[in-house]
Backbone as a chain_set.jsonl record, in Angstrom:
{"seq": "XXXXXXXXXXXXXXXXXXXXXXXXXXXXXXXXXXXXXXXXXXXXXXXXXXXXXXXXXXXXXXXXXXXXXXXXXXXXXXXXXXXXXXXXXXXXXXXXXXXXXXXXXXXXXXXX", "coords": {"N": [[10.344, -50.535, 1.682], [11.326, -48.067, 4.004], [9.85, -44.957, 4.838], [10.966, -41.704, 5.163], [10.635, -39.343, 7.921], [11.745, -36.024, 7.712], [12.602, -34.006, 10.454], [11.214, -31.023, 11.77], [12.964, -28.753, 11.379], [14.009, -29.055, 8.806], [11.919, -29.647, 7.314], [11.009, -26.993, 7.034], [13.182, -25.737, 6.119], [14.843, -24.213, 2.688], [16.583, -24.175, -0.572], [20.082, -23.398, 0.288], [21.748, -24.348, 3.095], [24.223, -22.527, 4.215], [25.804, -19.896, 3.431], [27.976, -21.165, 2.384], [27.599, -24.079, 1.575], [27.127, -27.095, -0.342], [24.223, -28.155, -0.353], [21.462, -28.603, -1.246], [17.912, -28.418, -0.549], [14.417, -28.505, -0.816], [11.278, -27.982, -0.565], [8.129, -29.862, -2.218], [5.568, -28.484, -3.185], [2.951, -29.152, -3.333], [2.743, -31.609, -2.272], [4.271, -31.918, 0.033], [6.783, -33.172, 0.123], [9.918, -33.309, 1.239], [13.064, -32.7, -0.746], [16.187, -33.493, -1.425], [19.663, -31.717, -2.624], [22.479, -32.192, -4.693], [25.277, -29.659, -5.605], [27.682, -30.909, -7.427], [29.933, -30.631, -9.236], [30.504, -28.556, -10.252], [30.256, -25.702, -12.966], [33.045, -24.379, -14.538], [33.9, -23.041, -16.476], [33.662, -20.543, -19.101], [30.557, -19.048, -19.525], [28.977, -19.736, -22.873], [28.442, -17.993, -25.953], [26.074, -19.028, -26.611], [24.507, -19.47, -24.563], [24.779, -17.228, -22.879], [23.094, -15.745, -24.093], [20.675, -17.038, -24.359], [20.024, -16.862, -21.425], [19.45, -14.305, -21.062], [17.039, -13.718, -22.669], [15.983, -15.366, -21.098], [15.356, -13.932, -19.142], [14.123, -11.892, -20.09], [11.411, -13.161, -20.815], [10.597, -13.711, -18.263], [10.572, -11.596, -17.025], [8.167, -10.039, -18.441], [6.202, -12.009, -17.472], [6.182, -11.433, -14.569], [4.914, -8.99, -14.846], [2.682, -9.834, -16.507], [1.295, -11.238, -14.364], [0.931, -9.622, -11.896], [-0.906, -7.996, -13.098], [-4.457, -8.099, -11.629], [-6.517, -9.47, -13.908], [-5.893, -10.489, -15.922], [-4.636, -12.399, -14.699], [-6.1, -14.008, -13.416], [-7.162, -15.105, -15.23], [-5.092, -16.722, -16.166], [-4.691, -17.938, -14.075], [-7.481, -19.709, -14.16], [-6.906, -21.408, -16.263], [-4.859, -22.751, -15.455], [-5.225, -24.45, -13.067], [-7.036, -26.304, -14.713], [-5.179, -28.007, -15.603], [-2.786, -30.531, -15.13], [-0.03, -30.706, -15.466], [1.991, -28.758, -15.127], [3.661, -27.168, -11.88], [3.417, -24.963, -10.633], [1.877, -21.48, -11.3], [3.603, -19.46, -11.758], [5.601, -21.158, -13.422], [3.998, -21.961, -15.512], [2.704, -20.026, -16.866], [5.34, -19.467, -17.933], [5.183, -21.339, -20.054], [3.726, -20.668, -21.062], [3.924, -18.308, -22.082], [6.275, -18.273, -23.269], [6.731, -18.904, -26.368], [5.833, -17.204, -27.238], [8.23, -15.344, -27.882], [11.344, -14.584, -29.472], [14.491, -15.394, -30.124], [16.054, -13.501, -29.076], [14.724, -12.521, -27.264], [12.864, -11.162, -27.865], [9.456, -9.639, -28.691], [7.156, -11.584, -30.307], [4.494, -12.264, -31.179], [1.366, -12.923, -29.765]], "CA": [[11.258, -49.468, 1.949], [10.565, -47.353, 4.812], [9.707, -43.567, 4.327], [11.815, -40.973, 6.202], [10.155, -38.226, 8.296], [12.159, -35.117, 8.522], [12.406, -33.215, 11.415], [10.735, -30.078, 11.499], [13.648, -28.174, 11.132], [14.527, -29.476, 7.875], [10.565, -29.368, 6.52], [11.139, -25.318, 6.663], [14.11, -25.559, 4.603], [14.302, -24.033, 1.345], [17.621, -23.544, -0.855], [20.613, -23.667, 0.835], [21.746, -23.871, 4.409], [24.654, -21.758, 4.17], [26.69, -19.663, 1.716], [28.759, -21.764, 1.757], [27.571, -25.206, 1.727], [26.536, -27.367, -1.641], [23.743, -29.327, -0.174], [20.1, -27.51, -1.603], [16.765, -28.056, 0.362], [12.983, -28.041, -2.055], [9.79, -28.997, -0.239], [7.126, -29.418, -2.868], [4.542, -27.093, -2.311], [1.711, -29.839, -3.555], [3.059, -32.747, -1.525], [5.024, -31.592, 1.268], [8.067, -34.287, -0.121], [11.059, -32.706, 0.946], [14.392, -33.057, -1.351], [18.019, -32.698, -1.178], [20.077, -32.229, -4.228], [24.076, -31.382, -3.751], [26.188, -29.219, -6.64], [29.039, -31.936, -7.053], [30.722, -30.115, -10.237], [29.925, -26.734, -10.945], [31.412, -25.445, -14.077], [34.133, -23.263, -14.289], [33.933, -22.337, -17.943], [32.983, -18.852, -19.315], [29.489, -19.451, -20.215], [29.319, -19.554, -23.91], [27.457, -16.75, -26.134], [24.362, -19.27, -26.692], [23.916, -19.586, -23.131], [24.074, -15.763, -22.246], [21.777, -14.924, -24.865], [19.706, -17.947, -23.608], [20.148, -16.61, -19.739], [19.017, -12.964, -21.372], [16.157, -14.425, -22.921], [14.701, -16.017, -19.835], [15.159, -12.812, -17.99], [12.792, -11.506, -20.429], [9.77, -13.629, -20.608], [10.737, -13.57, -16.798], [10.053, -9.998, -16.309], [6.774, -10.139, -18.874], [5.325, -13.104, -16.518], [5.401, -10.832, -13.662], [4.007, -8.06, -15.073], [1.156, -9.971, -16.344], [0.547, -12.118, -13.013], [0.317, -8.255, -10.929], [-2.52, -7.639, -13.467], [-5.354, -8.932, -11.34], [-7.4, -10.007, -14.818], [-4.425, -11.682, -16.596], [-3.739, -13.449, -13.554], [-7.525, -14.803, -13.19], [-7.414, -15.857, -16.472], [-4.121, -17.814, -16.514], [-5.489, -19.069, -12.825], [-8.433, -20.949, -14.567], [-6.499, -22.016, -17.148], [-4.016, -23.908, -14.699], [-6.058, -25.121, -12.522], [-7.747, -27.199, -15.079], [-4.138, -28.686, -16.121], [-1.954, -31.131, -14.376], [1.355, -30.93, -16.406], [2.956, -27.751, -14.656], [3.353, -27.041, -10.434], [3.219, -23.319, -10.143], [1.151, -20.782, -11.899], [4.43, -18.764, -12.707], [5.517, -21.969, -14.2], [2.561, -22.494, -15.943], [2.772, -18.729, -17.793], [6.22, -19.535, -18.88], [5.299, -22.094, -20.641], [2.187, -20.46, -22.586], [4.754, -17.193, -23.277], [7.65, -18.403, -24.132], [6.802, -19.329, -27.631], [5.876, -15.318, -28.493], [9.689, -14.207, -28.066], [12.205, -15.043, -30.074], [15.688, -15.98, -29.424], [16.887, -12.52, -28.718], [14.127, -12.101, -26.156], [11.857, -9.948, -28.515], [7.924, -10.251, -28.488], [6.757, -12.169, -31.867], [3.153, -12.234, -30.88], [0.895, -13.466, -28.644]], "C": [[10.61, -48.518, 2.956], [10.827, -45.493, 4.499], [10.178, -42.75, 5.998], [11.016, -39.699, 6.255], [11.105, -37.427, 8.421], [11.624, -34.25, 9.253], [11.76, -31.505, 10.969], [11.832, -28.703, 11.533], [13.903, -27.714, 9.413], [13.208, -29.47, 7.011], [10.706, -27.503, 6.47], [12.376, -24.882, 5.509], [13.953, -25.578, 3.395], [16.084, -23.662, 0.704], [18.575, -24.054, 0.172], [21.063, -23.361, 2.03], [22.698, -22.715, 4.593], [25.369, -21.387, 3.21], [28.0, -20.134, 1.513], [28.949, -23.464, 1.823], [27.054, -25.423, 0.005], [25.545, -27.743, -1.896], [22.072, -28.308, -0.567], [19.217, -28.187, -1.344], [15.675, -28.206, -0.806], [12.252, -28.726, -1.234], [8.864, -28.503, -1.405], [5.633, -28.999, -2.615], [3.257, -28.175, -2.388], [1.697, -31.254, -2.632], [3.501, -32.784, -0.17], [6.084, -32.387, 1.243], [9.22, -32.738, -0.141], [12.393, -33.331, 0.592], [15.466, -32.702, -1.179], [18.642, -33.07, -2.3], [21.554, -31.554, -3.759], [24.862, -31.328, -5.538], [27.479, -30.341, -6.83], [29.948, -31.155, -8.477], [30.38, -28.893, -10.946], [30.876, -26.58, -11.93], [32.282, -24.128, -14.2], [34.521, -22.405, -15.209], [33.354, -20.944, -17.744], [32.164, -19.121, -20.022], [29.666, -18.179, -22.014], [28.431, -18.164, -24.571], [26.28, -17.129, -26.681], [23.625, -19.106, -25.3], [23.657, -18.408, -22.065], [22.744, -15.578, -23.104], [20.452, -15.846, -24.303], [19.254, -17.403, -22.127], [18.881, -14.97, -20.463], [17.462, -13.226, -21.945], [14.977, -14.915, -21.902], [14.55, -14.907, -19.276], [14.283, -12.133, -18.665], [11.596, -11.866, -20.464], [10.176, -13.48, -19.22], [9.463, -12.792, -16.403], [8.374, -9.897, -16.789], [6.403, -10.576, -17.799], [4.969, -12.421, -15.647], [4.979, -9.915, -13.739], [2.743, -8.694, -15.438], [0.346, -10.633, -15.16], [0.263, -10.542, -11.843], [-0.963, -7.584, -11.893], [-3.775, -8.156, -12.849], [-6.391, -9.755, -12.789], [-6.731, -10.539, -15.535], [-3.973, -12.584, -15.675], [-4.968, -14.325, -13.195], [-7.953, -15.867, -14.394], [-6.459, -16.851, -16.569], [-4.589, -18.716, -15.574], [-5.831, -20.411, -13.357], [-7.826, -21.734, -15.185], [-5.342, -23.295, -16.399], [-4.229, -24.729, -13.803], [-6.741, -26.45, -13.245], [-5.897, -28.063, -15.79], [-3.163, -29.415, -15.3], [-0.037, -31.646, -14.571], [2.648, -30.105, -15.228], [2.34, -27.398, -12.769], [3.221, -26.131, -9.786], [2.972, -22.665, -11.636], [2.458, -20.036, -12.553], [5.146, -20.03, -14.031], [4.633, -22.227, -15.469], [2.471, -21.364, -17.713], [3.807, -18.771, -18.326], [6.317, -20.391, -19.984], [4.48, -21.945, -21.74], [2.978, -19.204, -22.974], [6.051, -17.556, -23.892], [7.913, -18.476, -25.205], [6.932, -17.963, -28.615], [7.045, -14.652, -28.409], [10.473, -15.336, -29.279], [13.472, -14.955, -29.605], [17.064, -14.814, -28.831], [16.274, -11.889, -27.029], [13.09, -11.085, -26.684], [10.224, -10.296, -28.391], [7.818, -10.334, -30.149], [5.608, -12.296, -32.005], [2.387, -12.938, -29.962], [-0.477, -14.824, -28.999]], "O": [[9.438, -48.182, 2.787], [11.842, -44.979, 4.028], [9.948, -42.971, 7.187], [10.695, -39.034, 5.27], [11.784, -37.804, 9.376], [10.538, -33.708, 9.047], [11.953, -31.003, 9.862], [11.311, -27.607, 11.741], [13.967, -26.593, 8.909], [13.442, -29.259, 5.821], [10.277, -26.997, 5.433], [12.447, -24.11, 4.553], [13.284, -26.414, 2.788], [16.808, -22.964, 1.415], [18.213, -24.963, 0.919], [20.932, -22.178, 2.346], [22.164, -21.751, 5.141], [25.67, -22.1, 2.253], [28.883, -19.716, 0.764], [30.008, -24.053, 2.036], [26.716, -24.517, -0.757], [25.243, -27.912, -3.078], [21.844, -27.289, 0.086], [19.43, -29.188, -2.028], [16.165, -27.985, -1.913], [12.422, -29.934, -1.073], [8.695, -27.317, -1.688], [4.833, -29.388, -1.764], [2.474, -28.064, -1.445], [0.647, -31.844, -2.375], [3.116, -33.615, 0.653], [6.594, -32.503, 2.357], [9.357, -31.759, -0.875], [12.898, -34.228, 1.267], [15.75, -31.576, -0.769], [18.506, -34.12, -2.927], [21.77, -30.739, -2.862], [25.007, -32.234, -6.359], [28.262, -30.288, -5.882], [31.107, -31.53, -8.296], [30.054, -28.568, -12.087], [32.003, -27.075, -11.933], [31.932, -22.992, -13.878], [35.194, -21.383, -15.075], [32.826, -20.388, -16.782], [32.461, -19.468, -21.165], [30.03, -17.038, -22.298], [27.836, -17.396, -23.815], [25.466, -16.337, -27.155], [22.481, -18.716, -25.063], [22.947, -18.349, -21.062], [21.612, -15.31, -22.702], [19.407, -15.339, -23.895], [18.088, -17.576, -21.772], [17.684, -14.86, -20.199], [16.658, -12.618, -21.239], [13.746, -14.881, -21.886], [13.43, -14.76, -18.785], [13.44, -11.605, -17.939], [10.679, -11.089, -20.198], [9.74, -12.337, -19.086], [8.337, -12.943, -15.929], [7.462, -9.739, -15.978], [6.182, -9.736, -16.927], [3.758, -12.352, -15.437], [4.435, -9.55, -12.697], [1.718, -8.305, -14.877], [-0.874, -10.601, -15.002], [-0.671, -10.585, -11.043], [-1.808, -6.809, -11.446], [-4.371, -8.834, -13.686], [-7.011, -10.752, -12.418], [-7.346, -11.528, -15.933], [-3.072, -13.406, -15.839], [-4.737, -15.405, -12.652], [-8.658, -16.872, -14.48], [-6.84, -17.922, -17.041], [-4.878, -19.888, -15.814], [-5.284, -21.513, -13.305], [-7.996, -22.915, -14.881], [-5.143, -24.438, -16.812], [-3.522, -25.726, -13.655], [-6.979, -27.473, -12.604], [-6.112, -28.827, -16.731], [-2.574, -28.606, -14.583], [0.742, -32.461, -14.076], [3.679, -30.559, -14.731], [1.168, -27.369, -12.393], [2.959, -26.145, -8.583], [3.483, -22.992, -12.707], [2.481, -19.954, -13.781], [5.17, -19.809, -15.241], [5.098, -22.91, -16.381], [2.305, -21.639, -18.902], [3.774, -18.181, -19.406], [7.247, -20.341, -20.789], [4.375, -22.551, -22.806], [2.838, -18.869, -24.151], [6.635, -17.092, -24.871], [9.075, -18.243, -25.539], [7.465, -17.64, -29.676], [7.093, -13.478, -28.776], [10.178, -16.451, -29.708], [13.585, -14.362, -28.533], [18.218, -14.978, -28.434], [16.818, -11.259, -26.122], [12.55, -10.27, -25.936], [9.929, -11.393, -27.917], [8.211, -9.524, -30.989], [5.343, -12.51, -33.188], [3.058, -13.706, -29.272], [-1.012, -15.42, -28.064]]}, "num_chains": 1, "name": "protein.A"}
């Protein structure tokens, strides 16, 4: 199978080309493989009231994450810690995955 170079147009692309196209863009930051992925059925429903509280939820460990990654010494420490791991592809990644467990399903802190 032969492997497709894109143009260097299309290696800067991130997200989508315009607001009003479906077609979404990702180069991975560790590879340089760039992807294309296209919305084909968006949903039209009124998200339900697990899936706000779920949405509300993320926006909290969210916000934590970047308060502790602008700590320079919380952010040195998660560093090391991801560095030595090959599971997760970004450091904010990385911190959502070691806080997420101390909230609970309202978005509260349960401990650390």
């Amino acid at each position: 199978m032969a492997e497709i170079k894109p143009m260097a147009l299309i290696e800067s692309m991130k997200k989508k080309v315009c607001e009003h196209s479906d077609v979404y863009f990702r180069t991975n930051r560790r590879t340089g493989k760039v992807t294309t992925g296209k919305l084909c059925y968006p949903s039209d429903k009124t998200p339900s009231a697990a899936q706000v509280a779920a949405k509300a939820r993320f926006a909290k460990v969210a916000a934590a994450v970047r308060a502790i990654l602008a700590d320079p010494t919380e952010k040195a420490k998660l560093e090391a810690e991801y560095k030595s791991q090959t599971k997760y592809g970004s450091l904010f990644g990385y911190a959502m995955h070691k806080l997420s467990p101390n909230y609970d399903s309202d978005g509260n802190v349960i401990g650390n």
